[in-house]
Backbone as ProteinMPNN parsed JSONL, in Angstrom:
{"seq_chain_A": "XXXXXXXXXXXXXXXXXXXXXXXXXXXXXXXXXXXXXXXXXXXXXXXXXXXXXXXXXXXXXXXXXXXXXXXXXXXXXXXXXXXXXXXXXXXXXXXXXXXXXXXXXXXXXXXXXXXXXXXXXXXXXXXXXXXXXXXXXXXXXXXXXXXXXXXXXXXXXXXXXXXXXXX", "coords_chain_A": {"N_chain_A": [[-1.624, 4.982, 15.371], [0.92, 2.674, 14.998], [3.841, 0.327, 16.362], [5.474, 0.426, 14.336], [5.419, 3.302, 13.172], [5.834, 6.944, 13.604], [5.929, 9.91, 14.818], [8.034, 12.562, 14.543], [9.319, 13.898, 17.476], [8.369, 17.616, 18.895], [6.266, 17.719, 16.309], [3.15, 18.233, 15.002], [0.684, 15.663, 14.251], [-0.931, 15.053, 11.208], [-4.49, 15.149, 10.706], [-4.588, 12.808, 9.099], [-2.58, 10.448, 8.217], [-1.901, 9.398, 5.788], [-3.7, 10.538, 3.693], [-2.134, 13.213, 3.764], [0.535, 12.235, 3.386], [0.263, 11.229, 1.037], [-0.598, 13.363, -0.711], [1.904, 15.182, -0.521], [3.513, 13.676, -1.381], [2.58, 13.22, -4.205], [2.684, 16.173, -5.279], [5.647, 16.551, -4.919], [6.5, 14.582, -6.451], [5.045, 15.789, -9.267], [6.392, 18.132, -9.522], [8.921, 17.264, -10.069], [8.461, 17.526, -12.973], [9.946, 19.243, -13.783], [12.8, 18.71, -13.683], [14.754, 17.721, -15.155], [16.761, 15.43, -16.954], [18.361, 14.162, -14.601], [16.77, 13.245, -12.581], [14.943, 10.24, -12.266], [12.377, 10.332, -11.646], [11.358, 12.628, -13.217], [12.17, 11.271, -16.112], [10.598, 8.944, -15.786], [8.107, 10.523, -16.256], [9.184, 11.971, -18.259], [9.251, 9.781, -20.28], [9.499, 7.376, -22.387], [5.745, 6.078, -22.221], [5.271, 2.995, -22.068], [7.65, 2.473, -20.483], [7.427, 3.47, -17.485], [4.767, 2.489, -17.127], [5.356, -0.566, -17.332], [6.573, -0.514, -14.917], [4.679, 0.14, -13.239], [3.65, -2.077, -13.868], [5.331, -4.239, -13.02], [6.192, -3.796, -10.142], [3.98, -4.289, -8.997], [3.112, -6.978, -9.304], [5.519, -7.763, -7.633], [4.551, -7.246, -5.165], [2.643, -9.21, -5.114], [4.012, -11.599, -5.003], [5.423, -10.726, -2.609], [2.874, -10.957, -0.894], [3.024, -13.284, -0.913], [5.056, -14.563, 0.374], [4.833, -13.422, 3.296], [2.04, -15.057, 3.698], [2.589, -17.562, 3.449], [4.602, -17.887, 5.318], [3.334, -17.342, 7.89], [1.425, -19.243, 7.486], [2.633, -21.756, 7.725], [3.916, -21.352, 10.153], [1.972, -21.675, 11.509], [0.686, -24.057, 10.825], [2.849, -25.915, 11.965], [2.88, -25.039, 14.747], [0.319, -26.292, 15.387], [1.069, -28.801, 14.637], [2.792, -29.171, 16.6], [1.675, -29.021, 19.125], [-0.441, -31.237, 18.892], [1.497, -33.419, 18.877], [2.15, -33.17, 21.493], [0.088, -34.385, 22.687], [-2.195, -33.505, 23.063], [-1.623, -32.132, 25.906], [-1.903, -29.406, 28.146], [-4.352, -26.68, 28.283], [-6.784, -27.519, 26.538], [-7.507, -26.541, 23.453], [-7.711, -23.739, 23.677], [-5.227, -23.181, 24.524], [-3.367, -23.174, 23.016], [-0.696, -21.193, 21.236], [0.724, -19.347, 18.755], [4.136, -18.572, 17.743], [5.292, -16.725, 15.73], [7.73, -16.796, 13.176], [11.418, -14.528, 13.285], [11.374, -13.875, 10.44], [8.981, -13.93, 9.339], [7.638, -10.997, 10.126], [9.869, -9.647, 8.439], [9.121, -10.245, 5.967], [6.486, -8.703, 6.058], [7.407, -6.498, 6.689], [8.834, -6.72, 4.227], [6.769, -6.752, 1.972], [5.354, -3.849, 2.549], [7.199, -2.306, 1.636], [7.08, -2.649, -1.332], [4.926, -2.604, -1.637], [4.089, 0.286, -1.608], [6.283, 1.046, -3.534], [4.484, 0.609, -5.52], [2.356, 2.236, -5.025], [3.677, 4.429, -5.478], [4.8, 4.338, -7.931], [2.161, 4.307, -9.323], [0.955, 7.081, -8.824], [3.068, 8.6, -10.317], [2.036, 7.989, -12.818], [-0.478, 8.861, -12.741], [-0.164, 11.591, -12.511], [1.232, 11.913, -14.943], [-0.704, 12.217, -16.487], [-2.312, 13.722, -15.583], [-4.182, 13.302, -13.838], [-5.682, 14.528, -10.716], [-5.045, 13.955, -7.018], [-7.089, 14.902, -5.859], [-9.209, 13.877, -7.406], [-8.657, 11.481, -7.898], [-9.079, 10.72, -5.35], [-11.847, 10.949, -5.354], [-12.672, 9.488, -7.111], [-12.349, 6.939, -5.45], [-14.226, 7.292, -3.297], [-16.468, 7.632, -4.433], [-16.738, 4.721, -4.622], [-17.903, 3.993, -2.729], [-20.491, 3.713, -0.35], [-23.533, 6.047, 0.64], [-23.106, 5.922, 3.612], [-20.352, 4.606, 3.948], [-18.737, 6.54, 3.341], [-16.448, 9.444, 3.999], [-17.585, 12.004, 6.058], [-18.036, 14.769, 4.379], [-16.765, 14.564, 2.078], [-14.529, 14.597, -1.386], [-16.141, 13.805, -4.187], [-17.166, 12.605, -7.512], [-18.806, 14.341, -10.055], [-21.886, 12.905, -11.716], [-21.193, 12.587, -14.855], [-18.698, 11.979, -14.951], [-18.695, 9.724, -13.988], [-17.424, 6.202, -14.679], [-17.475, 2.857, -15.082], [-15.52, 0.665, -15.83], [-15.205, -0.534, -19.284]], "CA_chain_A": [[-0.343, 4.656, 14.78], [1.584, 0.986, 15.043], [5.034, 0.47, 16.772], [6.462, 0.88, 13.086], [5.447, 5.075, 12.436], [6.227, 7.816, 14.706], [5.778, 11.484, 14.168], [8.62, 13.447, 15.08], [9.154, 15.451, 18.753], [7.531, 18.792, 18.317], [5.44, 17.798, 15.177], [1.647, 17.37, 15.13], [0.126, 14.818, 13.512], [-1.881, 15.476, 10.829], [-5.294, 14.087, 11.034], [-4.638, 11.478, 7.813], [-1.459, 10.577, 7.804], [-2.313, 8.905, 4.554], [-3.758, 11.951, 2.91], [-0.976, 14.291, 4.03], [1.878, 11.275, 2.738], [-0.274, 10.646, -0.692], [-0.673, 14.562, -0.942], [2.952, 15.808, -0.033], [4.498, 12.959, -2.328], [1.755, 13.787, -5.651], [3.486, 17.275, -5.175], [6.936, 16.09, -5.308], [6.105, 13.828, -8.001], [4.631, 16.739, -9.996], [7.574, 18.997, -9.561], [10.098, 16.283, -10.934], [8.494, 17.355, -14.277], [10.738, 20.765, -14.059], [13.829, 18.198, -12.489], [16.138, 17.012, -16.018], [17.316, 13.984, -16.885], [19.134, 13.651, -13.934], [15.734, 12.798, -12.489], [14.238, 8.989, -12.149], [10.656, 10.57, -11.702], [11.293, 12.585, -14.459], [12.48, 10.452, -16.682], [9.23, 8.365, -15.918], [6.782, 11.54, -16.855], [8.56, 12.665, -20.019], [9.877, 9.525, -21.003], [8.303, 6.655, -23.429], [4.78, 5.795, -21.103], [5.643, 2.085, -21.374], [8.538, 2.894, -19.041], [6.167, 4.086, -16.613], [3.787, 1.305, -17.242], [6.115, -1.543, -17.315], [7.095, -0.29, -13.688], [3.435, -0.104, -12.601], [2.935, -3.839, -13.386], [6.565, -5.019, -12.035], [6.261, -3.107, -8.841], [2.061, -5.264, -8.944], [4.116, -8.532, -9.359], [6.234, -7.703, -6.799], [3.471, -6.888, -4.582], [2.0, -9.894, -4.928], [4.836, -12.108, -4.349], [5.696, -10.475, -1.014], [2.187, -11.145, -0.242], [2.528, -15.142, -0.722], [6.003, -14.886, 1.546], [4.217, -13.537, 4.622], [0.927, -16.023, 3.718], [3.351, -18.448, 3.797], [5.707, -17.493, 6.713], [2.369, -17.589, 8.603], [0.771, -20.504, 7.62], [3.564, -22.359, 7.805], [4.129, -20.921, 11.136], [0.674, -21.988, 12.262], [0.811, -25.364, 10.504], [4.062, -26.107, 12.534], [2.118, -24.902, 15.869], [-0.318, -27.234, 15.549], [1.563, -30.551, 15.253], [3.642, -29.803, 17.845], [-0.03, -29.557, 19.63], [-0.868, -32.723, 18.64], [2.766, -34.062, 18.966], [2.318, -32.765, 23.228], [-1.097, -35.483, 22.961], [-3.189, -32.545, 24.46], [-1.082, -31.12, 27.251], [-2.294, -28.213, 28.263], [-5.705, -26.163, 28.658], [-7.516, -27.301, 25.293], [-7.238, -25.701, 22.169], [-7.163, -22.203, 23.723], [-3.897, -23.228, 24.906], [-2.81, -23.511, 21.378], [-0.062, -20.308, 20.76], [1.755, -19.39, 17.546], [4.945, -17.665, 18.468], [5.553, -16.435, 14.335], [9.491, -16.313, 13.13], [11.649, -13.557, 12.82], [11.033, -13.913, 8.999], [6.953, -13.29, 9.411], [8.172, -9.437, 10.399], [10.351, -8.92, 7.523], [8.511, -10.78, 5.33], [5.169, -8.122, 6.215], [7.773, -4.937, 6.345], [9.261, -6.177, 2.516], [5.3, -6.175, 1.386], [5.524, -2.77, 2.914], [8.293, -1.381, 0.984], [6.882, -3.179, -2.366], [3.136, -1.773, -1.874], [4.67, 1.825, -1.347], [6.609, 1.391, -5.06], [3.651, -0.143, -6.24], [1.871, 3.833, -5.44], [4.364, 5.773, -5.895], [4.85, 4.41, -9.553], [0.926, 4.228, -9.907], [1.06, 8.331, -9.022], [3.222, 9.307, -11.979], [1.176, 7.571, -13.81], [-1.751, 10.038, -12.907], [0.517, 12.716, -12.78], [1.216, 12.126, -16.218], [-1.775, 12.053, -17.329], [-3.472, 14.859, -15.285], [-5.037, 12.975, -12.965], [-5.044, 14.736, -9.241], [-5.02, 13.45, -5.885], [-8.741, 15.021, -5.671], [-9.684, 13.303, -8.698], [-8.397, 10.042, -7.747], [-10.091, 10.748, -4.179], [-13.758, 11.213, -5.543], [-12.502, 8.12, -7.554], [-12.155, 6.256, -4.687], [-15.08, 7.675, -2.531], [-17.467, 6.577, -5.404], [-17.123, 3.387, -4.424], [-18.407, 3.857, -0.818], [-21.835, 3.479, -0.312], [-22.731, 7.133, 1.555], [-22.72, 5.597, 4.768], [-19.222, 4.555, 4.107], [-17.986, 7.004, 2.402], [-15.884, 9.82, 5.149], [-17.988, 13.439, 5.767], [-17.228, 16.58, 3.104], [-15.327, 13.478, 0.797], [-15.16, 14.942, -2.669], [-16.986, 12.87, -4.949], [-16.934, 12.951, -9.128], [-19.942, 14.633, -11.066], [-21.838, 11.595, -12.387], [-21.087, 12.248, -15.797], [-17.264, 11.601, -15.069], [-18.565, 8.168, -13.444], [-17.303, 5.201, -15.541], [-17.199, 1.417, -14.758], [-14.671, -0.069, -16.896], [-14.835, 0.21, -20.763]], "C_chain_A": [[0.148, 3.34, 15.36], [2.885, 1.831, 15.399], [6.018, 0.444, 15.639], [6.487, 2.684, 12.67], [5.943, 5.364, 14.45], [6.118, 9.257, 14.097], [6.921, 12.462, 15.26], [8.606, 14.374, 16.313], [8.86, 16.561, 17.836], [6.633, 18.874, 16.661], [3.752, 17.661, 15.803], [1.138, 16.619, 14.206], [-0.658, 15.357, 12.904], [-3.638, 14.835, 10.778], [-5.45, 12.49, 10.26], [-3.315, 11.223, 7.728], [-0.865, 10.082, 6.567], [-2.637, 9.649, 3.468], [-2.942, 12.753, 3.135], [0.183, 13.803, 3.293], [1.109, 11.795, 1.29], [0.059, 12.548, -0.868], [0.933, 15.439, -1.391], [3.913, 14.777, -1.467], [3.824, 13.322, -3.993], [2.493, 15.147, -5.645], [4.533, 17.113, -5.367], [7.162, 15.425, -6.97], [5.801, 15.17, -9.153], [5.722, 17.707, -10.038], [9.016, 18.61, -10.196], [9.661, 16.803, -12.594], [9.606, 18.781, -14.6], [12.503, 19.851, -13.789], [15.033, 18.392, -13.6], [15.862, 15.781, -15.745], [18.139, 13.206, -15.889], [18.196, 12.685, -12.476], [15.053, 11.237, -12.759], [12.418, 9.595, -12.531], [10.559, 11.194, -13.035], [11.487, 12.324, -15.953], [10.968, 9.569, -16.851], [8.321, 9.223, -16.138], [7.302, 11.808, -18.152], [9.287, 11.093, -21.047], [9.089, 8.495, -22.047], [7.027, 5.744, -22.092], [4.873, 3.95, -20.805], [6.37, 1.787, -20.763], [7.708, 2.882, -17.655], [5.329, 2.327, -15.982], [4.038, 0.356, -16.664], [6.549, -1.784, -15.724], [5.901, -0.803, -12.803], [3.368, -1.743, -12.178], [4.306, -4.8, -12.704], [6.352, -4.436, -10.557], [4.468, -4.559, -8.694], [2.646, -6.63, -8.792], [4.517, -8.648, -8.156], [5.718, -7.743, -5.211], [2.472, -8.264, -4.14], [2.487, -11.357, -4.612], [5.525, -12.387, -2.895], [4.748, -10.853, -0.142], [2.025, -12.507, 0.54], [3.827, -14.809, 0.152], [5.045, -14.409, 2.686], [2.773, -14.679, 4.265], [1.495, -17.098, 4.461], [4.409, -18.678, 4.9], [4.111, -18.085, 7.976], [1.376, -18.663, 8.51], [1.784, -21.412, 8.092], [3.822, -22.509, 9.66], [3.005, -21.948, 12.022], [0.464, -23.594, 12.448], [2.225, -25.818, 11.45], [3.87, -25.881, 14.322], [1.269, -25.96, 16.032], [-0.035, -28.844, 15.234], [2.515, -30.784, 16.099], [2.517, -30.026, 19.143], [0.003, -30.535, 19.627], [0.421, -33.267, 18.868], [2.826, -34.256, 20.807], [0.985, -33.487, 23.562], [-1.641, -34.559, 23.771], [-2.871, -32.388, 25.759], [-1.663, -29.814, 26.906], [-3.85, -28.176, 28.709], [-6.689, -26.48, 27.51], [-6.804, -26.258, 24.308], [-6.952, -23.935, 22.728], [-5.759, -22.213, 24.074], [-3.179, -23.266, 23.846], [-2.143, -21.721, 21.271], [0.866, -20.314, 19.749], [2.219, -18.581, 17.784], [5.611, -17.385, 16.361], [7.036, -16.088, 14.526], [9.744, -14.892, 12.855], [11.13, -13.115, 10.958], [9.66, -13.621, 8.457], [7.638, -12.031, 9.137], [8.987, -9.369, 9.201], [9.599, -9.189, 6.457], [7.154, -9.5, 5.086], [6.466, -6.635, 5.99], [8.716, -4.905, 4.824], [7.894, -5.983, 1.482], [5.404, -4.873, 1.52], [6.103, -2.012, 1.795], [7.618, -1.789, -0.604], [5.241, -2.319, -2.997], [3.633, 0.333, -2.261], [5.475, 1.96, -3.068], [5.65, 1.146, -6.05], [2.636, 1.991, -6.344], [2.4, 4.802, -5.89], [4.65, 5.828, -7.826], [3.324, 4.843, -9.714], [0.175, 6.054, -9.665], [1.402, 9.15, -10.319], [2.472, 9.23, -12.194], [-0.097, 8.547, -13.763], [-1.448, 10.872, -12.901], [0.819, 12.879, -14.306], [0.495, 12.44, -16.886], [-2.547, 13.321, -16.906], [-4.335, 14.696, -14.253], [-4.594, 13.76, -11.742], [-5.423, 14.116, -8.178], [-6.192, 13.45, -5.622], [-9.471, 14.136, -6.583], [-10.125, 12.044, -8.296], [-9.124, 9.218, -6.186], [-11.104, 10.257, -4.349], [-13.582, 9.567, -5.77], [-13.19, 7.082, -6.458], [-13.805, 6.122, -4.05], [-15.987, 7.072, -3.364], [-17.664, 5.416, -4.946], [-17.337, 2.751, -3.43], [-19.926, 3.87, -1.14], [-21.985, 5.057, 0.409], [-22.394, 6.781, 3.104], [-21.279, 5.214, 5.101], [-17.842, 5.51, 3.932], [-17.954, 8.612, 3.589], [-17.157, 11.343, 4.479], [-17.343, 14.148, 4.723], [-16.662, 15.257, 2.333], [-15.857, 14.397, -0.654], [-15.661, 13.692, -3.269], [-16.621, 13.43, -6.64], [-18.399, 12.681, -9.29], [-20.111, 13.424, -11.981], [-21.709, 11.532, -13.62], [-19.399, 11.527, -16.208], [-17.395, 9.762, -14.331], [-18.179, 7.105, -14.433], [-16.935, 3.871, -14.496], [-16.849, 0.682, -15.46], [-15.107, 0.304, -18.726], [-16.001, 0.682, -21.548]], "O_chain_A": [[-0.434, 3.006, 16.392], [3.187, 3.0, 15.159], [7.229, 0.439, 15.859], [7.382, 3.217, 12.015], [6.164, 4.797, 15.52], [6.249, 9.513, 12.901], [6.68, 12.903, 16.384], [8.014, 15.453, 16.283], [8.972, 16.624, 16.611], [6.445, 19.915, 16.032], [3.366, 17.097, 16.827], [1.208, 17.129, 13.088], [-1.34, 16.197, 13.491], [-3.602, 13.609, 10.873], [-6.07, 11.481, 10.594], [-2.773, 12.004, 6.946], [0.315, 10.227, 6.251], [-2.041, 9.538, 2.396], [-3.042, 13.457, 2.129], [0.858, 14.587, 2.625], [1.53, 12.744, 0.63], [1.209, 12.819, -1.213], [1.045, 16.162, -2.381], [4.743, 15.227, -2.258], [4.6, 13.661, -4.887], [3.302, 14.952, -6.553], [4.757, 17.689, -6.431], [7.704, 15.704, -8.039], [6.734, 15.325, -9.941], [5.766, 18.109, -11.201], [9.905, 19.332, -10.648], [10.47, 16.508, -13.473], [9.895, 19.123, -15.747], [13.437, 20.65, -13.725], [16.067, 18.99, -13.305], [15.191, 15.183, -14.904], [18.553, 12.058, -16.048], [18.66, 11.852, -11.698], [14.516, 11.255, -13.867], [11.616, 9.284, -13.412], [9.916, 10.66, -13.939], [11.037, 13.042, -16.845], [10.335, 9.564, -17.907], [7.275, 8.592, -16.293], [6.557, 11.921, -19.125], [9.717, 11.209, -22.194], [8.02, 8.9, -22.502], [7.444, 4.953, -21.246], [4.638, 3.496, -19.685], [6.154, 0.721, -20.186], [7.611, 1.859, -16.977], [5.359, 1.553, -15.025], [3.414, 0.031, -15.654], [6.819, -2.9, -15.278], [5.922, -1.715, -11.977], [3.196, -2.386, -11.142], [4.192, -5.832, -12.042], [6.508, -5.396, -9.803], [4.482, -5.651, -8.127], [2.348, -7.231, -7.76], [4.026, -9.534, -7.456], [6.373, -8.182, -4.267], [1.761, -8.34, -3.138], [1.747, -12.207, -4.116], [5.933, -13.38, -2.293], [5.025, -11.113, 1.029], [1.5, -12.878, 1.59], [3.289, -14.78, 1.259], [4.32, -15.345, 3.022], [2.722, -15.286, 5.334], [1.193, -17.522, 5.577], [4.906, -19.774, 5.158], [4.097, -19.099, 8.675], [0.585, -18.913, 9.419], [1.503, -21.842, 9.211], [3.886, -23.575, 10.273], [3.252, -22.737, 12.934], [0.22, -24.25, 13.461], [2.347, -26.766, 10.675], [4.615, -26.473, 15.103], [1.549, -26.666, 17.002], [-0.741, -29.811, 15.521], [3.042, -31.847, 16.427], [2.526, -30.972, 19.932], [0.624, -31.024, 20.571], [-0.01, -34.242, 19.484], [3.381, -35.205, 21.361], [0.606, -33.294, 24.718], [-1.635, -34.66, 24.997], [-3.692, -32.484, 26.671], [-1.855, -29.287, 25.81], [-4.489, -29.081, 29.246], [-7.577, -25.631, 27.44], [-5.867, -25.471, 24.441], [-6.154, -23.142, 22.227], [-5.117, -21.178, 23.895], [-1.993, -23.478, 24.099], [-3.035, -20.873, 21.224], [1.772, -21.147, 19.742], [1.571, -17.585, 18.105], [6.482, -18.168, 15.982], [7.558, -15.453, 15.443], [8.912, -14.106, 12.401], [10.602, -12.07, 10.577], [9.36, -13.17, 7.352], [8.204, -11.883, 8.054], [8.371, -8.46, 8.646], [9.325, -8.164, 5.834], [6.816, -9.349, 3.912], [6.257, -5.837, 5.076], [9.186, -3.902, 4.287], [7.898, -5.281, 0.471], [5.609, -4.393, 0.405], [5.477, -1.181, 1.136], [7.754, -0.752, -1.252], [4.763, -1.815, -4.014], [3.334, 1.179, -3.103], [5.207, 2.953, -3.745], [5.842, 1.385, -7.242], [2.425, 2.685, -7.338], [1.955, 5.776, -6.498], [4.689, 6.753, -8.637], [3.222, 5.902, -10.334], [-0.901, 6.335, -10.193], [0.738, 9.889, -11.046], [1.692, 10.161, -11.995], [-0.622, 8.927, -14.81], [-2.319, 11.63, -13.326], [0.636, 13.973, -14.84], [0.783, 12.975, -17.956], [-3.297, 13.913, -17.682], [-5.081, 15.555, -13.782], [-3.385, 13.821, -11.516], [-6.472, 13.518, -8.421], [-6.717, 12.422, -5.194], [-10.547, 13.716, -6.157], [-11.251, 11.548, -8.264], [-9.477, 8.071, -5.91], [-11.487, 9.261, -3.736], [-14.04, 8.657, -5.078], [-14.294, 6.551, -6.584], [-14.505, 5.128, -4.241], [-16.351, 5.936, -3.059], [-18.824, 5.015, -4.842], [-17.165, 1.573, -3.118], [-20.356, 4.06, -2.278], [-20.927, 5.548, 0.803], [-21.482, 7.35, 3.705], [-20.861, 5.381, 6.247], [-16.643, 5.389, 4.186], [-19.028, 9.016, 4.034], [-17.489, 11.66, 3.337], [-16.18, 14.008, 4.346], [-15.513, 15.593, 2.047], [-16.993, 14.759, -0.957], [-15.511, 12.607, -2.707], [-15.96, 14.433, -6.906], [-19.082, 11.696, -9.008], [-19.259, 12.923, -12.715], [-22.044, 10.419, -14.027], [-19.014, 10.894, -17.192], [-16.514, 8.908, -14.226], [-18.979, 7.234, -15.36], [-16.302, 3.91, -13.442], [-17.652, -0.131, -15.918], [-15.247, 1.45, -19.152], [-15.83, 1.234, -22.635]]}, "name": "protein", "num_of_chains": 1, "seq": "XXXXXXXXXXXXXXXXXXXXXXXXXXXXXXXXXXXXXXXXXXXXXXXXXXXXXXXXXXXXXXXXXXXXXXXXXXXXXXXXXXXXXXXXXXXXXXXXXXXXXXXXXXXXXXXXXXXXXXXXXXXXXXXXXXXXXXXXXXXXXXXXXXXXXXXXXXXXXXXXXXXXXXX"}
């Protein structure tokens, strides 16, 4: 775990905390279809699928925007390290002496990606919730595209007639 999670006094960690989140929230998600209209999630399962959709690829946008602010926070950062380098005519120990102290704005910059990637799954759930897809499904999915050496012990996998590679 990173100095951003934490697992609650008296909890235990589960061993994935990735599969337990994805798992625990596909469940939630799936239970919004009983919720009403008073419901966001369900609203996005019964309502017109380019709703849904439309979300998928704005949340993907969004996603990919946040990515160029931290790129850019950090190059920038780096680029700005190294001509004050060169500005100090090689004081110091050589190039290993070379440190980039990144702005406050790096850090938010990497925890609003964060928050952006996270709407980016949670919409891209419905979306298989709608459809039928499950968490196992979307697993094998995944696992498929491990080699077996990469691919984790016991992983489910999808019967190769359900294999497809685009259209």
């Amino acid at each position: 775990m990173t100095e951003k999670t934490y697992v609650p006094e008296g909890e235990v960690a589960p061993s994935s905390q990735i599969g337990a989140t994805m798992e625990a929230l596909a469940a939630t998600i799936a239970a919004r279809r009983e919720a009403g209209e008073g419901s966001y999630t369900y609203r996005l399962l019964s309502g017109s699928v380019d709703d849904v959709l439309k979300k998928v690829m704005e949340e993907a946008g969004e996603v990919a925007l946040a990515a160029k602010d931290v790129e850019g926070w950090a190059t920038s950062s780096v680029a700005a390290a190294v001509a004050l380098k060169a500005a100090a005519d090689g004081a110091g120990d050589g190039p290993d002496a070379l440190t980039v102290q990144l702005p406050a704005e790096y850090g938010e910059a990497v925890d609003h990606l964060r928050y952006e990637a996270a709407d980016v799954v949670y919409h891209l759930l419905v979306v298989l919730e709608r459809y039928g897809i499950s968490t196992d499904e979307f697993a094998a999915e995944l696992n498929m595209r491990m080699t077996a050496e990469e691919r984790p012990a016991g992983a489910v996998r999808l019967h190769e007639e359900y294999v497809k590679r685009g259209k």
